[in-house]
C-alpha positions in Angstrom: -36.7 -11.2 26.8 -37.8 -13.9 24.4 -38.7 -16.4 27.1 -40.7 -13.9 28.8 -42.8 -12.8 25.5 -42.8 -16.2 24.9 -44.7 -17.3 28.2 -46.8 -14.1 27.9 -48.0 -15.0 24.6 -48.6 -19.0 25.5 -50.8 -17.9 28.5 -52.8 -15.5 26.4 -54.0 -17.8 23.8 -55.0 -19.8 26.4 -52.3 -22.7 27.2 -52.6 -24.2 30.2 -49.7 -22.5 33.1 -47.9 -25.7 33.6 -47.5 -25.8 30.0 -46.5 -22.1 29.3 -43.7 -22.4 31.7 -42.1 -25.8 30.7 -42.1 -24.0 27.2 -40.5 -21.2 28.5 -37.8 -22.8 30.1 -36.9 -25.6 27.4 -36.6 -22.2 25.5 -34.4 -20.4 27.4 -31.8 -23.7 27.4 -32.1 -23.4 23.4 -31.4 -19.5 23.4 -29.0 -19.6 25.7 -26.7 -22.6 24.2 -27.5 -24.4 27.3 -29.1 -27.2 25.2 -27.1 -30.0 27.7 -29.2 -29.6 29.9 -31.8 -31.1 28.4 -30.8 -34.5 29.6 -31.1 -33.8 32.8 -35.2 -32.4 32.9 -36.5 -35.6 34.2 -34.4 -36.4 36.5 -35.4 -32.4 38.0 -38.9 -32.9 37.3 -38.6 -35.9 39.9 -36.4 -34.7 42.1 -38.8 -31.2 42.3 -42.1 -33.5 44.0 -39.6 -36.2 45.8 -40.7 -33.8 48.9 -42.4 -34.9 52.1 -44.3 -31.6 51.8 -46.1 -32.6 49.0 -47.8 -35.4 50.3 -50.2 -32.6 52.6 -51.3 -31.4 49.6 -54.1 -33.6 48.5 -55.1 -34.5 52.2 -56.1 -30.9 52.5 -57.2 -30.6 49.2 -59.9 -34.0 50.1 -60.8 -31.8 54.0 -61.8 -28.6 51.4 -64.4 -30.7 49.1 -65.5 -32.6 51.9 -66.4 -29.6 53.8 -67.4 -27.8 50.5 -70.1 -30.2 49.9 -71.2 -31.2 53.2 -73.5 -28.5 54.2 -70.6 -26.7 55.8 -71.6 -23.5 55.1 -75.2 -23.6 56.1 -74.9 -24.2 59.7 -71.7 -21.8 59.7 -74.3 -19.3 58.7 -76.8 -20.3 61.1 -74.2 -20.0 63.9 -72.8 -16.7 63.3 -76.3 -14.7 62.6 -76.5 -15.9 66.2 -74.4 -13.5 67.3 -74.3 -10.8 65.0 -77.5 -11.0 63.4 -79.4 -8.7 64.6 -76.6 -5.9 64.2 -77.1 -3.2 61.3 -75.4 -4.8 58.9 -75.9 -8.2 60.4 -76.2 -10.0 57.2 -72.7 -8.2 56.1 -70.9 -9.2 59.5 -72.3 -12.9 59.0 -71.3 -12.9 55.9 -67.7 -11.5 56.9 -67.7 -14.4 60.0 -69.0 -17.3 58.0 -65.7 -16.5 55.6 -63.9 -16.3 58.4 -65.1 -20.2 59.9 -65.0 -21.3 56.5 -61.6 -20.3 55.5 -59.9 -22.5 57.7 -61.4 -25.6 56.1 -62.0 -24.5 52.2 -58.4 -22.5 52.1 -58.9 -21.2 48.3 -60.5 -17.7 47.9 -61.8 -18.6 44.6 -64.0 -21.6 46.0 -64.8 -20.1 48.8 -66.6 -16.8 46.7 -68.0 -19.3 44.6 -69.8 -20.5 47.7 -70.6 -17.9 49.4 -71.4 -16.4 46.2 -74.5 -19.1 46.5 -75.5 -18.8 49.4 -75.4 -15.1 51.2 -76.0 -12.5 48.1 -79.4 -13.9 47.3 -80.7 -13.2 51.3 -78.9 -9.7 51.7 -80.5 -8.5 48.4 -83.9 -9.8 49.6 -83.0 -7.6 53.5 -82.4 -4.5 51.2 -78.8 -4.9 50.6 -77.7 -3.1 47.3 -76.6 -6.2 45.2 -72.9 -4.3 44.3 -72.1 -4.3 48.1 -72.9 -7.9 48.7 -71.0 -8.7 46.2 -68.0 -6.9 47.2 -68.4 -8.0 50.5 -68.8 -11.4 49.7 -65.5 -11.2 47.0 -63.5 -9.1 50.1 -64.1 -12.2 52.3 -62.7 -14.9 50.2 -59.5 -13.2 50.9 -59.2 -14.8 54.2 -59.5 -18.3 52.9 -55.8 -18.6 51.8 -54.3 -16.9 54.8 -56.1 -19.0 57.9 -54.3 -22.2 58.4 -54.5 -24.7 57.2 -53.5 -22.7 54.1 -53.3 -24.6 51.0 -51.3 -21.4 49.9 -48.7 -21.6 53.0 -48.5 -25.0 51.9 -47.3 -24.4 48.8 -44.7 -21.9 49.9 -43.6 -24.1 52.5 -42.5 -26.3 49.3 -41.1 -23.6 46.7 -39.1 -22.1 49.6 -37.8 -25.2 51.2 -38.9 -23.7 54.5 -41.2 -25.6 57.5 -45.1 -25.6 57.2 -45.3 -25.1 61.1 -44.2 -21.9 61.6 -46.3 -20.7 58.4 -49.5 -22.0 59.3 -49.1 -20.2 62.8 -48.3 -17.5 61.0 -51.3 -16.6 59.5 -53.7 -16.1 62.3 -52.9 -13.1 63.5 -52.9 -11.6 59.8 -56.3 -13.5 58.5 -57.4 -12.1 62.1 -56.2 -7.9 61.4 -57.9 -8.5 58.0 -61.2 -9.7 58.9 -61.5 -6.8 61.6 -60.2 -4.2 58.7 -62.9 -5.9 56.6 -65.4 -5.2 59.2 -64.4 -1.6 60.0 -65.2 -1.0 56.5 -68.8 -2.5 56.9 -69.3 -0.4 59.7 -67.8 2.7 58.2 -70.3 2.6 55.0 -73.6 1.6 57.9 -72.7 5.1 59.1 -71.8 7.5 55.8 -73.7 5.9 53.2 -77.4 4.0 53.2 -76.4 1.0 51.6 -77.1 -0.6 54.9 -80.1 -1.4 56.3 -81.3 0.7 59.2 -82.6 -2.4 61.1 -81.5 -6.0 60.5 -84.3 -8.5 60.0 -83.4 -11.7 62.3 -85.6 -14.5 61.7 -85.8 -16.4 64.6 -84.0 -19.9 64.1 -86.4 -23.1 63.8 -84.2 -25.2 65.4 -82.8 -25.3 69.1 -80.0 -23.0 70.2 -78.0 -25.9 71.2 -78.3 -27.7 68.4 -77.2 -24.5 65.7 -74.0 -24.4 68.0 -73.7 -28.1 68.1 -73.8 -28.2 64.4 -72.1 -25.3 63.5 -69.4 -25.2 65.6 -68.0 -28.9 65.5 -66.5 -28.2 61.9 -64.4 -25.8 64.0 -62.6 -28.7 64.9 -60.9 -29.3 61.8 -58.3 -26.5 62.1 -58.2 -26.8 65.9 -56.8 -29.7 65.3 -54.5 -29.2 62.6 -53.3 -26.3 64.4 -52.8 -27.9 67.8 -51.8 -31.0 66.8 -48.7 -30.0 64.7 -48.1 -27.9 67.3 -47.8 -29.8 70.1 -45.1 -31.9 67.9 -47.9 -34.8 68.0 -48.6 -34.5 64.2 -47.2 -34.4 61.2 -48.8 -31.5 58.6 -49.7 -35.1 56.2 -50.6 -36.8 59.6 -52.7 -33.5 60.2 -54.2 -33.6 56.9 -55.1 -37.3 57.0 -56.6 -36.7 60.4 -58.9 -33.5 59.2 -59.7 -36.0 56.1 -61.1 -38.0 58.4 -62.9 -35.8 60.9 -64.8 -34.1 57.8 -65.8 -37.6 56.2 -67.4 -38.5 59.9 -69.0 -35.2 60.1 -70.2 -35.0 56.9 -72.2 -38.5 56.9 -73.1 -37.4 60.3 -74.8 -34.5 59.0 -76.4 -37.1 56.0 -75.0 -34.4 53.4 -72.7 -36.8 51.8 -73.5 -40.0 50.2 -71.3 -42.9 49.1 -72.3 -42.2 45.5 -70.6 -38.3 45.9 -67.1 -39.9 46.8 -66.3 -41.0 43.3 -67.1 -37.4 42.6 -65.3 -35.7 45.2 -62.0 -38.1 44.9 -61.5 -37.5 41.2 -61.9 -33.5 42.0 -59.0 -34.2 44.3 -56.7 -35.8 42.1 -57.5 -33.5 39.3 -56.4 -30.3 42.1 -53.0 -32.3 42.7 -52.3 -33.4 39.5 -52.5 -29.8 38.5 -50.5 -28.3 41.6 -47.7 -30.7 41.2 -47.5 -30.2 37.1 -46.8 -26.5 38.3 -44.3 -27.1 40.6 -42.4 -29.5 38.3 -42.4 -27.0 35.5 -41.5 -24.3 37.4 -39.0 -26.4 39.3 -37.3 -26.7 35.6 -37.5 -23.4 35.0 -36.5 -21.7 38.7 -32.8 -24.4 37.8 -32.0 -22.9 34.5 -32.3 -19.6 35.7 -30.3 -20.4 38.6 -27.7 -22.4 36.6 -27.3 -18.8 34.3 -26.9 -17.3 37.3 -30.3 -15.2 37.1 -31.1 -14.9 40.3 -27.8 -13.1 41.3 -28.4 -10.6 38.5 -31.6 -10.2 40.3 -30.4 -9.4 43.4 -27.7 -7.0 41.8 -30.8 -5.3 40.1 -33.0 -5.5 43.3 -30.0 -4.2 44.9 -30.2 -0.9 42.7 -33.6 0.0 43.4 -33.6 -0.5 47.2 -32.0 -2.3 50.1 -34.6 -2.0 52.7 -36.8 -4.9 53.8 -39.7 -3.3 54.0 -39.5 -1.5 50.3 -38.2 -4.9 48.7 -41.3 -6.4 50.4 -43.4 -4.3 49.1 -42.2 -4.1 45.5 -42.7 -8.0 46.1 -46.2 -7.7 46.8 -46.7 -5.2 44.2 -45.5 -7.8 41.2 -47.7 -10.5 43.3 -50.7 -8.4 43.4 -49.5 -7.7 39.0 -49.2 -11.4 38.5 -52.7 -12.6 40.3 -54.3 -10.6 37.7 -53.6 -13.0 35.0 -52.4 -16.5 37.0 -54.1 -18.4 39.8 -52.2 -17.5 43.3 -50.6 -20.8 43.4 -49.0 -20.4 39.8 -48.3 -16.6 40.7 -46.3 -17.6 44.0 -44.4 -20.9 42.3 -43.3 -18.9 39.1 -41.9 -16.0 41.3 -40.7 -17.4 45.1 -37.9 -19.3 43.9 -36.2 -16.9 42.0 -36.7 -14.1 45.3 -35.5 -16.2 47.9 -31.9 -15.7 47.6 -32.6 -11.8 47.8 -34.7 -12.4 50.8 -32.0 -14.2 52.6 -29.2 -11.6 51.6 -31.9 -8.5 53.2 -32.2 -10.7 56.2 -35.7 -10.9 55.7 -37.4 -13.7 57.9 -39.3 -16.2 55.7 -42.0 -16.4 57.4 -42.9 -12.8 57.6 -41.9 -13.0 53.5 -44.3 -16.2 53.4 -47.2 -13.9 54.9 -46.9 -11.0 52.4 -46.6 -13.6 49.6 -50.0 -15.2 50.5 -52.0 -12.0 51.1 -50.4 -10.3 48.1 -51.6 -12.9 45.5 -54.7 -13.4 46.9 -55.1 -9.6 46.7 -54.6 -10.1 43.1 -57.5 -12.7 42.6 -59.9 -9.9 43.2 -58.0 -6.9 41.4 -59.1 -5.6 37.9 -59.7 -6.0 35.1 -59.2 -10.0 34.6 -58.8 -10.5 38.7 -60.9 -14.2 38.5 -62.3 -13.7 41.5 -64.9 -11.3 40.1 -65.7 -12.9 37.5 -66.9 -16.0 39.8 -69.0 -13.8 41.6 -70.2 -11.7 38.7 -71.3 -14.8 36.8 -73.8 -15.7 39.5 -74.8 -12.4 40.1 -74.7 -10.7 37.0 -73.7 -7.5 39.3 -71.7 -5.3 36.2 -68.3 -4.9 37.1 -67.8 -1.3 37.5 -70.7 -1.1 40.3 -68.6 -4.3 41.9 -65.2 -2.8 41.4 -66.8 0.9 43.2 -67.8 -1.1 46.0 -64.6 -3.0 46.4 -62.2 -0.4 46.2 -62.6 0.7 50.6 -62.6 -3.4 51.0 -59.1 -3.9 48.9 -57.8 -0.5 50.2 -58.5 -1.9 54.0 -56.8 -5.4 52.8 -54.1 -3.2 51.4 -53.1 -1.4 54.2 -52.9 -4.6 56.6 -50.1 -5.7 54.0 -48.5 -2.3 54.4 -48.6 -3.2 58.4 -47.5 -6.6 58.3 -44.4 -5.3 55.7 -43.6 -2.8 58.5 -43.7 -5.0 61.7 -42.5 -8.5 61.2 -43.4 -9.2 65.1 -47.1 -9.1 63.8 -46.1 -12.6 61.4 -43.1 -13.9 63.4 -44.0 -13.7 67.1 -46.7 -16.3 67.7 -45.1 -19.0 65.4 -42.1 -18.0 68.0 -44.5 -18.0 70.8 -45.9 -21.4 70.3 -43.1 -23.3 69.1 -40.9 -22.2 71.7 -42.6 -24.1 74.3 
């Protein structure tokens, strides 16, 4: 109980995560007697990032703020108001496919609603949008940027687990893909009972050839494509992937004379900030996931888990539950690293298949990002809009309700997370 108030109390007066829970555990080993162990923190700090996983991590971090800040999401924009634009609610649908593209390639809700944030509010305010639904609209669709692969989030699971990345990047596109539709349905749904919507959508007619919008727009597609494919197929590695995405967004990028040499400096010192960061949490919480284990915590756990249910689907979603808790106050990738180790012997005694688990984890914590009162998700969008939160949080309620009730599905029927990674990597 100590260690938890403890690590409560560090993260509320504002220390950073990595720090709160390497404080945590060195106090648990003092509480507990287990003081011998100190000798051997090091060498698990080492041995927690001496993984082969890891390695992905930056590459796809380096794809994200290439993309990020190579005029990705202007001609994703363009392309989709193409084909939905002149829908009621065309702007909302564009916005709603533009997350979609750009998911894939940014893989972090929080950057991706700062972007959007940018870049699609300001236009569907000026069409007649109320500034509260955009908003929520725009928040609801950074959801889909940690669950379309390549997921920087899968990723990270793939390495707190100890499972393959493969299977887990496959199995995210048939969720991200149910989500976006739900997210949709809700669009639709408030065009027809409410008049938040415009009645007609104003399409401006593009300045620049058809051919050239898709040209532009649609060769970022590529990225994931190949990530996808090309792991696959067996031909890639998920670092070989990530190297090879790296470089298909540098190329595009200068291509598209959005990047200059001058911004590399820039973007490659945002990288290795990112994985410094990522892998200071995984060490820490390495540390702290082995003491608990070597007190035999985790079996405790599953006695206690044990008590309050046995089914899959109930453990799964008390799971998501404590995910959705926890992304109120930590960053998804702090929320899933603190509490995945200490779960996974409980989902291998349900017989829970880790992917599916890896699924519900993902969308769970990134359903947290956007849930009140301190979700940061909000707040990103909140500081550029200066929307009040309560007109935000009204309008977001049918989105996170939709989102919601996709995790309910995907708890219920593993087939919808497990079959295509069994599909594809079957052949």
């Amino acid at each position: 109980m100590w260690t938890l108030t403890v690590f409560l109390i560090l993260l509320l007066i504002g220390f950073p995560i990595y720090a709160a829970i390497l404080c945590a555990a060195l106090l648990f080993m003092f509480t507990d007697g287990q003081e011998i162990l100190m000798g051997s923190v090091p060498l698990r700090f080492f041995n927690s990032l001496e993984t082969g996983s890891l390695l992905a991590v930056p590459l796809f971090v380096l794809v994200g703020e290439i993309m990020n800040k190579g005029g990705l999401t202007r001609r994703l924009i363009a392309v989709t108001e193409l084909f939905v634009g002149r829908l009621k609610g065309g702007l909302a649908y564009t916005n709603l496919a533009t997350n979609a593209l750009a998911a894939s390639i940014l893989g972090s809700a929080v950057a991706q609603i700062g972007v959007m944030s940018r870049v699609m509010i300001p236009p569907m305010e000026k069409q007649g949008y109320d500034k509260a639904f955009a908003s929520a609209v725009t928040v609801s669709g950074g959801l889909l940027g940690p669950i379309f692969p390549p997921s920087m989030l899968m990723i990270i699971y793939s390495v707190v687990a100890v499972q393959p990345i493969i299977p887990l990047f496959i199995a995210g596109i048939i969720p991200a893909t149910l989500i976006f539709f739900g997210l949709c349905a809700v669009v639709f749904a408030t065009g027809i009972l409410t008049k938040q919507i415009p009645e007609t959508s104003t399409h401006i007619s593009p300045k620049l050839p058809l051919r050239k919008i898709l040209f532009d727009g649609l060769l970022p597609g590529m990225i994931p494509g190949v990530i996808v494919a090309g792991i696959a197929a067996g031909i890639m590695t998920p670092t070989e992937a990530g190297a090879v995405a790296s470089l298909i967004a540098f190329i595009l990028c200068f291509a598209y004379g959005e990047i200059k040499i001058r911004d590399l400096s820039g973007i490659f010192l945002s990288v290795c900030l990112l994985t410094a960061t990522i892998c200071g949490l995984i060490a820490a919480a390495s540390l702290l996931s082995w003491v608990l284990t070597f007190q035999g915590i985790p079996d405790q756990l599953v006695a206690f888990v044990g008590s309050l249910t046995t089914s899959p689907f109930g453990f799964m979603l008390l799971v998501a539950a404590v995910l959705i808790l926890l992304g109120m106050f930590l960053e998804s990738i702090s929320a899933l690293i603190v509490l995945v180790p200490i779960l996974m012997p409980v989902v291998k005694q349900l017989g829970i298949d880790p992917v599916q688990f890896g699924v519900i984890c993902t969308i769970a914590t990134a359903i947290g990002v956007l849930t009140p009162p301190v979700g940061p998700g909000l707040f990103v969008v909140m500081a550029q809009t200066q929307v009040r939160m309560s007109a935000l949080v009204r309008q977001l309620v049918p989105f996170l309700l939709a989102v919601t009730a996709m995790l309910v599905l995907l708890a219920a029927i593993p087939e919808l997370s497990t079959w295509l990674p069994k599909l594809v990597l079957s052949k």
